[in-house]
C-alpha positions in Angstrom: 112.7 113.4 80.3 113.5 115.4 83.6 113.6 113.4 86.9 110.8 115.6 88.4 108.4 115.0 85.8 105.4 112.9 86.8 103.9 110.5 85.3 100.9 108.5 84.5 101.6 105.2 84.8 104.2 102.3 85.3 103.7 98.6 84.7 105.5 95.6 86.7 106.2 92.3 85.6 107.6 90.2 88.9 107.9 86.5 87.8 108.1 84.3 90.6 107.6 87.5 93.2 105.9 87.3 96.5 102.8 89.5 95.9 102.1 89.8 99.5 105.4 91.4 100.1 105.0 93.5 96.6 101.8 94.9 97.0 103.3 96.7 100.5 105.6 98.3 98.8 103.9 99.5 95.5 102.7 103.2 97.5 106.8 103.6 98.3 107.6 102.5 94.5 104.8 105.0 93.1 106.6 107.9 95.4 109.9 107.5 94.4 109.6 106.7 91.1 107.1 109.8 90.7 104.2 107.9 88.9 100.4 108.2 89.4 99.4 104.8 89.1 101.4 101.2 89.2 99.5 98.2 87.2 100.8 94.9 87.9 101.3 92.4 85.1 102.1 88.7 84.7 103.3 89.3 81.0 104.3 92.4 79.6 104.8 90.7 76.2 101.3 93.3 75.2 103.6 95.7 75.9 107.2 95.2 75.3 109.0 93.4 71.8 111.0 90.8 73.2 113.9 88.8 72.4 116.3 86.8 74.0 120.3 86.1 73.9 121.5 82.9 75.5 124.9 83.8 77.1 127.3 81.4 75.0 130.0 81.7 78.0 127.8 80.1 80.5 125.9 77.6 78.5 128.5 76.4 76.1 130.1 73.3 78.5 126.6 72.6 79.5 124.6 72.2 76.5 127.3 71.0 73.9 125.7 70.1 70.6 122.3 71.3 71.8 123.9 75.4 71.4 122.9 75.5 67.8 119.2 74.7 68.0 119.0 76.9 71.2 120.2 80.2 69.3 118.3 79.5 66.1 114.9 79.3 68.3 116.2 82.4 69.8 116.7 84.1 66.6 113.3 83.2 65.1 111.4 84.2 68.5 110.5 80.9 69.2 111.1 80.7 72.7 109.2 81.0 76.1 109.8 83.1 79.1 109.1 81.6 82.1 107.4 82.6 85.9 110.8 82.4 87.3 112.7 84.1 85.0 113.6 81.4 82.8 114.1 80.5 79.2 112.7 78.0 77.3 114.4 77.9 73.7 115.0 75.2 71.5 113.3 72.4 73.8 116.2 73.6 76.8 115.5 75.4 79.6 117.9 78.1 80.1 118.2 79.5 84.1 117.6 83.6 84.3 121.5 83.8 84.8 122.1 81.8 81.5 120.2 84.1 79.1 119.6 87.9 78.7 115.9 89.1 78.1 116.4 92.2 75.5 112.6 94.4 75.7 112.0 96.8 73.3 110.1 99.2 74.0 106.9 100.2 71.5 106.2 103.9 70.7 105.3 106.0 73.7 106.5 103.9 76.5 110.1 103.0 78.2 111.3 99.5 79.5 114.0 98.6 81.8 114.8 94.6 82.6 117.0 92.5 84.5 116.5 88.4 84.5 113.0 88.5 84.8 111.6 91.2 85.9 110.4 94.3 83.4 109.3 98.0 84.1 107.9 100.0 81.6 107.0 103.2 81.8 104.2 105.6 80.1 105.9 108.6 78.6 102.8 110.3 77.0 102.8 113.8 78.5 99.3 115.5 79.4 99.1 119.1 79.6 98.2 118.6 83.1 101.2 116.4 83.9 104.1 118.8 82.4 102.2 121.7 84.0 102.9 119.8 87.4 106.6 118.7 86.3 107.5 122.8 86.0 105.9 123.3 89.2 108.3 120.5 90.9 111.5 122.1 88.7 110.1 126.0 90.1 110.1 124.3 93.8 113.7 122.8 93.1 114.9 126.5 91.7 113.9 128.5 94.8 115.0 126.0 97.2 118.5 126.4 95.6 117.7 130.2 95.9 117.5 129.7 99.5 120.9 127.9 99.4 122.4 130.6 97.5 120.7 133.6 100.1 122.3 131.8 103.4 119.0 131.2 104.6 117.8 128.2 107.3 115.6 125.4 105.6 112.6 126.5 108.1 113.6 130.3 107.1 110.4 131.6 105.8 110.5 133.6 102.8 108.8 136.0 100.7 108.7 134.9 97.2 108.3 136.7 93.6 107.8 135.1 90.4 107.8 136.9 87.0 106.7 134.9 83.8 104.9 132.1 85.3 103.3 130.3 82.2 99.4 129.7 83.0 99.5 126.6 82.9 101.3 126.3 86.2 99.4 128.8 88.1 97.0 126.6 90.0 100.1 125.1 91.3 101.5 128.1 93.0 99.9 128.1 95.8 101.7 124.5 96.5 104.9 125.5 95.8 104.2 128.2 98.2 103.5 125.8 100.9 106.5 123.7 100.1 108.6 126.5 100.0 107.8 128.4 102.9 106.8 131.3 100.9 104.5 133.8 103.2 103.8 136.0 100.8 104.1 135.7 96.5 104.2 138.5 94.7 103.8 138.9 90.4 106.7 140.4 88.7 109.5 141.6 90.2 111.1 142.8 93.1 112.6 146.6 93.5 116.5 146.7 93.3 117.9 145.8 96.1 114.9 144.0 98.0 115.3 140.4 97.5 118.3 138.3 98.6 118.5 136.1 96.0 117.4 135.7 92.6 117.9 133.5 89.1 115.8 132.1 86.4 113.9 128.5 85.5 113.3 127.0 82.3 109.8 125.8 82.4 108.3 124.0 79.3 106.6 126.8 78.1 109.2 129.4 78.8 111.5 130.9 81.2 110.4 132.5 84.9 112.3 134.5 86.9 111.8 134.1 90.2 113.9 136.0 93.5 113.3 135.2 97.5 114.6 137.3 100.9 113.7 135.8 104.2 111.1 137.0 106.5 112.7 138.5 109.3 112.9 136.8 112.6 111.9 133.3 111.0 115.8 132.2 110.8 117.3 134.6 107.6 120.9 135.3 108.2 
């Protein structure tokens, strides 16, 4: 899945976090990690298959003749996770550092973890949503066009675009703006004209897409 792809939705599971402090930063999260929507949960288990592995090399001086019933709970799924990351298997408590949470994920999501907390991820795909992923990979393509043409990030440009699927029309007029495109034109330019050009892979085919600065707005 690209990077720039959005997507609908990401679920949190912060045992033991400070919602307070969370719930400030969820906005910034949502931005960077280019998701529409972030659902906090106190147990992802309706959304992850879980299992755990006690980590023999920290527990095996401490729990002695205790390891055996430990692991077999852990094997049969008989164990607890708890708010702070814990493990209870086996009637032991195990501390997040002394066991490894293992979430699979179920069809149509992702899932990352790390003692305690879990992220999953909805990878279901709208039309809508890979239409707006090929307009951020069209934005990336002619900002590397301006690299390639010598031109000054607040250069203004004139843009053409050849190919453009349909879907991602009614985000052109964005790209334009993020771009600093004045003017876009359909198909493509005479020989000669443009500065720069190349081709993107959208989903639903390939664009070709070419951009010369507007002169006096900082072209070399």
């Amino acid at each position: 899945m690209r990077v720039r792809q959005p997507l609908a939705r990401m679920w949190l599971a912060l045992p033991g976090a400070d919602v307070t402090q969370v719930e400030t930063l969820l906005k910034l999260i949502a931005e960077e990690v280019n998701v529409k929507t972030i659902e906090r949960i106190d147990d992802e288990s309706a959304l992850v298959d879980r299992r755990v592995k006690p980590l023999l090399p920290k527990i095996g001086k401490r729990l002695g003749a205790a390891i055996p019933a430990v692991m077999a709970a852990a094997r049969e799924g008989s164990f607890t996770v708890n708010p702070d990351g814990s493990v209870t298997s086996g009637g032991v408590t195990l501390a997040a550092d002394e066991v490894e949470i293992l979430a699979t994920p179920r069809p149509g999501t992702a899932v990352a973890h790390d003692e305690g907390l879990v992220v999953v991820i909805d990878t279901e795909l709208t039309p809508e949503l890979r239409a707006e992923g090929d307009a951020r990979e069209l934005q990336r393509a002619i900002q590397d066009l301006r690299k390639d043409a010598g031109l000054d990030l607040d250069a203004r440009i004139e843009l053409w675009v050849d190919g453009l699927p349909a879907e991602v029309e009614p985000h052109l007029a964005s790209v334009a703006r993020e771009t600093l495109a004045d003017r876009v034109t359909r198909g493509r330019p005479a020989g000669g004209v443009a500065a720069a050009s190349g081709v993107v892979e959208l989903t639903n085919g390939t664009a070709t897409i070419a951009i010369r600065g507007v002169e006096g707005s900082g072209a070399t």
